[in-house]
N, C-alpha and C positions, 0 to 999 in steps of 0.2 A: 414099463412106460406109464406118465402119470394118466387118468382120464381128465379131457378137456372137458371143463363145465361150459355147459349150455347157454349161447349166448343170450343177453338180455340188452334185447337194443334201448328200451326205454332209459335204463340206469344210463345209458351212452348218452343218448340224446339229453335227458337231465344237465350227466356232470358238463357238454358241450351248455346248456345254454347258461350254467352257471357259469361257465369261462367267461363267457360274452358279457354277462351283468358286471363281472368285478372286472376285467381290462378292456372293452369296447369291442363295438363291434368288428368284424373282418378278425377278432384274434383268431379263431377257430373257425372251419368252414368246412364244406364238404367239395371234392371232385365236380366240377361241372358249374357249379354256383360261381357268380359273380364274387369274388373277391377282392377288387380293386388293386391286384396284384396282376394285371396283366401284362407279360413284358413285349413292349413295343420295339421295334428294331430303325433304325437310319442305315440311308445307303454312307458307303464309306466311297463310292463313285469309282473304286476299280469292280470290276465285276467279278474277275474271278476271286478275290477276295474276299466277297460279299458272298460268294456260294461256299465257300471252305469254311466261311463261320455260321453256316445257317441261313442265310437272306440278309446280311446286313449288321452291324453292332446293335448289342444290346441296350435299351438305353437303361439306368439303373443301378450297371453292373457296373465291377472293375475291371482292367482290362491291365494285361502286364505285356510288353511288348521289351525284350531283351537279342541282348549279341553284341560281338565284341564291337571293337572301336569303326567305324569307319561301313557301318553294314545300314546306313538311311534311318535309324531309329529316330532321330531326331524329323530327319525329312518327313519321315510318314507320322510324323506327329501333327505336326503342319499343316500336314496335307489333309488329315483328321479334322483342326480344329479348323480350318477353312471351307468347313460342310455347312457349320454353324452360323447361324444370325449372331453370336457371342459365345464364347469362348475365354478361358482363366489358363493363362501358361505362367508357369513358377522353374523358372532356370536357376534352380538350385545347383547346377555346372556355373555359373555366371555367365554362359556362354551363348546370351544370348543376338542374333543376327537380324536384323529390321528387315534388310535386302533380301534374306532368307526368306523372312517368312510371307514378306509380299509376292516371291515367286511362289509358291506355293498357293496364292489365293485369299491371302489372310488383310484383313484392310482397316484403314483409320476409325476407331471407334467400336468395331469390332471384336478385336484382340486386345483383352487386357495383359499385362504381364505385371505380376505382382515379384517385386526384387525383397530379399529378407536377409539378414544374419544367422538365424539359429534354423532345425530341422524343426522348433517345436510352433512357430511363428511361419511355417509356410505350412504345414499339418491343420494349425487354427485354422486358418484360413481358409483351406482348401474344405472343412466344415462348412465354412460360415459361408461359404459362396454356393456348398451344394446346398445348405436350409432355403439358400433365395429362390433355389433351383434354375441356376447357370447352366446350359443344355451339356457341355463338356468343361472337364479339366485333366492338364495336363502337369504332371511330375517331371521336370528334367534334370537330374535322378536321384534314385532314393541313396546311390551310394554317396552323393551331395549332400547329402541329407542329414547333417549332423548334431549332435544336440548341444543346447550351449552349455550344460557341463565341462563336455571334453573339449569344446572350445575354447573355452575362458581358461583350460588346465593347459590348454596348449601355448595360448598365448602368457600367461606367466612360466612358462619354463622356457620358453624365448625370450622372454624379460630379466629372468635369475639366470638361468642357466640351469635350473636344476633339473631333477631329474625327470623323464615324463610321467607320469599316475593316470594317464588317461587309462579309464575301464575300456575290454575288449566290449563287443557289441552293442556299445550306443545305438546306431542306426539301428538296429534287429529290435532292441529295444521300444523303441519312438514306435515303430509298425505296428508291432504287437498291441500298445496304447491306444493308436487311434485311429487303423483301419476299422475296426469293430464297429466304432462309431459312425465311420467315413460312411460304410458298408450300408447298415441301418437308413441312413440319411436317404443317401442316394435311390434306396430302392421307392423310397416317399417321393422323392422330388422327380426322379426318372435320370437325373445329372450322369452322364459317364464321364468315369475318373482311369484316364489313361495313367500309367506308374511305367518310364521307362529304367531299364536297369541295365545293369552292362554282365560281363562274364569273367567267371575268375577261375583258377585252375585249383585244383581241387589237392590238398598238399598230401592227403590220407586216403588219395584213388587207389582203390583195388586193379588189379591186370581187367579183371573183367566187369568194372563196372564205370559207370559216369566220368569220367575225367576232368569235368568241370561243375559249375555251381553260379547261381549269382548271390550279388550279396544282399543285406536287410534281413535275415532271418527266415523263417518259415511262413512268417502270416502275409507277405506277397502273393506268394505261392496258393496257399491257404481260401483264402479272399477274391481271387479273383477265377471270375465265371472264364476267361479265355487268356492263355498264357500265347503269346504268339513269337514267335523264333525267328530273326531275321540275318540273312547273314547275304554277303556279295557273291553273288554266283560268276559277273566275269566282267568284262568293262566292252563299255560302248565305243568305237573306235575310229576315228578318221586317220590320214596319214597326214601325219604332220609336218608344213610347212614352214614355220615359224623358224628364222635364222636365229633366234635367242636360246630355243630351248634345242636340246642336243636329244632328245627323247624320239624312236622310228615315228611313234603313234600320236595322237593327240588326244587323251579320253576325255569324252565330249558327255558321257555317263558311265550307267554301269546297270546291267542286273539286280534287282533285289527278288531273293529266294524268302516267302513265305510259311514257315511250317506252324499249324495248330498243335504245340505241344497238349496242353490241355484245354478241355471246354466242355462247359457245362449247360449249350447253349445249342450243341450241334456232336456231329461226328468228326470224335478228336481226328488227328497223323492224318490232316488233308495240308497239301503243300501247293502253290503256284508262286509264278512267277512274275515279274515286275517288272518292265524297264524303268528306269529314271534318268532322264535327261538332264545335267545340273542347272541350266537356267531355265528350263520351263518346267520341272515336275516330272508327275510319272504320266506317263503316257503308253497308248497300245504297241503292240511290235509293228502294226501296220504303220502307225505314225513316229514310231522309233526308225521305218527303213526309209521313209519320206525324209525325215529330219538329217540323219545320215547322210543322204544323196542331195541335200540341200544344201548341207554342209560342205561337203567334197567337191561340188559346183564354185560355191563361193570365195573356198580357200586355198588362192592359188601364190605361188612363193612372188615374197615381197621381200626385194636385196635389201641390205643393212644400209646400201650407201643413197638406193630411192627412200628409206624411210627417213633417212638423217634431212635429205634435202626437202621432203616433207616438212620438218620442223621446221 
């Protein structure tokens, strides 16, 4: 086994304060010293959420927030960017809802929403908004997120007919480019950059491993300090009286299940849970059993032939 030479803290100290001469200061620093890297947190206003990722979101960080179709990603987006004095939404789904996001909280002047064509022109952007230092941005989603390469290959072989040439992993590509950058930015400016993504099924799963994946490549994954997993745990439920719909139930909401897949911010695999009410938000179980029984009070069966005489 080799012998360690004895250390020499002056050479250390030297080669550090020559770091600091040639790229400025705060490049190099010691434990405990002020380094203008201190991460501050925001409440995200559900609580237990706030405790499973450490006290609150990061500000600075990125933050990836996936599950399949239909599990509130979008919701708790919303509900994210309506913590903020200003907020940057980029519905790279096009699927963007006004009504939506004013229940949630979100309000005139407040919410910009930037609309684009290419994945490469909502990436800029979402740059240039964190240099201003915009307190949050949101991605609606990176698998929208397409570059106009394979765009513009797509659109002429709808034009000729010919054959398609679009390359596999544009999007994984685009990420890899300009989170790096995104990343950097952010931690200067403090801006949190939500990236929601969806789930995909995994074509090369082993018996005993992962089943699934989402899509963008590995620098999602990579980049971001909290990956957080959202999926519907069960629905909110009244009995329904509506002579139109044929359904026992009325789902008035639904559960949303949180799980910290990764984080580098707190102690990952903490999981809670969420109601979400559809036209008000998410709210506590206390004010989801209120809501319920306000509900059930109110909604008492209305014949077809008193609503027609209505009109």
């Amino acid at each position: 086994m080799p012998k360690q030479n004895k250390l020499d803290k002056t050479k250390i100290i030297a080669l550090c304060e020559n770091i600091k001469k040639k790229e400025g200061e705060g490049a190099v620093f010691t434990l405990g010293k002020d380094s203008g890297l201190k991460m501050n947190r925001w409440s995200t206003g559900i609580e237990d959420l706030d405790k499973i990722i450490g006290g609150g979101m990061p500000c600075g960080r990125i933050i990836e927030i996936y599950g399949v179709e239909s599990s509130a990603k979008t919701s708790l987006a919303f509900h994210l960017m309506a913590r903020h004095e200003m907020a940057l939404y980029e519905p790279s789904e096009g699927s963007y809802n006004e009504e939506r996001a004013k229940i949630f909280g979100n309000k005139e002047g407040q919410l910009i929403v930037h609309r684009a064509h290419y994945g490469e022109e909502y990436l800029s952007n979402m740059i240039k908004f964190a240099e201003a230092g915009i307190p949050i941005i949101v991605l609606d989603s990176i698998p929208a997120c397409k570059p106009r390469e394979d765009i513009e290959k797509l659109k002429k072989m709808a034009e000729t007919g010919t054959e398609n040439t679009e390359r596999i992993g544009g999007t994984a590509r685009l990420m890899h480019r300009y989170l790096p950058l995104l990343e950097e930015i952010c931690e200067r400016t403090g801006t949190t950059v939500i990236l929601i993504n969806q789930v995909r099924d995994k074509l090369d799963a082993l018996p005993f491993g992962e089943k699934t994946d989402t899509p963008g490549g590995r620098a999602p994954k990579f980049f971001s300090s909290i990956r957080i997993q959202v999926a519907r745990k069960g629905w909110i439920e009244i009995p329904n009286k509506d002579p139109h719909n044929t359904a026992t139930s009325e789902k008035i909401g639904m559960i949303t299940k949180c799980k910290i897949v990764k984080s580098k911010v707190s102690n990952p695999m903490g999981e809670c849970e969420i109601p979400l009410i559809f036209d008000k938000g998410f709210v506590s179980f206390e004010e989801m059993q209120e809501i319920r029984k306000e509900r059930m009070k109110n909604n008492r069966v209305k014949p077809v032939k008193e609503e027609k005489e209505n009109k």
